[in-house]
C-alpha positions as CSV (number, residue, x, y, z in Angstrom):
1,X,-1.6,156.0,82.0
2,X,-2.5,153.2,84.4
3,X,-4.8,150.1,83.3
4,X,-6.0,148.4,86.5
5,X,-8.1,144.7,86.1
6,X,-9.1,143.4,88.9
7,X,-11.5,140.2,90.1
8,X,-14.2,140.6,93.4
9,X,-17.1,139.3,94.6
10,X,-20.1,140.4,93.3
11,X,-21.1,141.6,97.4
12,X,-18.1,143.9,96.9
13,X,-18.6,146.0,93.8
14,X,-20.0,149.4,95.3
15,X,-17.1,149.6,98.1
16,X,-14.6,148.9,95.2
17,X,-16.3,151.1,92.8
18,X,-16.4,153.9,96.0
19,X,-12.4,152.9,96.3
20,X,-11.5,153.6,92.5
21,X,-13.3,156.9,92.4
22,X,-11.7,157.7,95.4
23,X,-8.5,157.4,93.3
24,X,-9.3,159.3,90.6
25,X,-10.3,156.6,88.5
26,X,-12.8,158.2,86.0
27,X,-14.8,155.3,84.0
28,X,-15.2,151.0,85.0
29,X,-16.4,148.6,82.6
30,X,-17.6,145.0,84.3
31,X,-18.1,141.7,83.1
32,X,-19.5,138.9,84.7
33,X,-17.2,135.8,85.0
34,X,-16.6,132.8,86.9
35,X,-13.6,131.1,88.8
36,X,-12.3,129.9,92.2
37,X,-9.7,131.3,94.7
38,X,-9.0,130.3,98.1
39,X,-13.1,129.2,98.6
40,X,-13.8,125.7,99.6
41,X,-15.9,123.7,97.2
42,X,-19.2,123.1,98.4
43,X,-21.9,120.3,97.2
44,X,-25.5,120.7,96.1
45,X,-28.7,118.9,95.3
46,X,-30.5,119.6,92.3
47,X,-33.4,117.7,91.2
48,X,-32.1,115.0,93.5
49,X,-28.5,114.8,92.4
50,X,-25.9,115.7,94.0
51,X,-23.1,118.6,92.0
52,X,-20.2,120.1,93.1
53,X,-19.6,123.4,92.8
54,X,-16.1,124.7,92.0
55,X,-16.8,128.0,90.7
56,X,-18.0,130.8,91.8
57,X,-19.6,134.0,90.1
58,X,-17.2,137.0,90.1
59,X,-16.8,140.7,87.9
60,X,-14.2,141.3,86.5
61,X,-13.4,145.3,86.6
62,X,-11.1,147.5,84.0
63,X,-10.7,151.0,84.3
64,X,-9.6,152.5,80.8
């Protein structure tokens, strides 16, 4: 029995979902998270101040 967790961008769930069905995987469950990994941090205004952004929204996907 295999348990596979893995992280992605939310852009990228179908061609991973596509990928683990393609490998027999029968059920995912998904939760949304947040971190950071290799991105750059980028700035933004809001309400006329100025935030950084570190992270960035992710799923994070188990197969059972």
């Amino acid at each position: 029995m295999e348990f596979i967790i893995e992280i992605v961008k939310p852009a990228k769930l179908e061609n991973v979902r596509e990928a683990l069905v393609e490998m027999g995987i029968q059920g995912i469950a998904s939760r949304e998270v947040s971190g950071f990994a290799g991105q750059k941090r980028y700035k933004e205004l809001y309400q006329g101040a100025e935030y950084a952004i570190d992270f960035r929204p992710k799923l994070k996907l188990a197969s059972p």
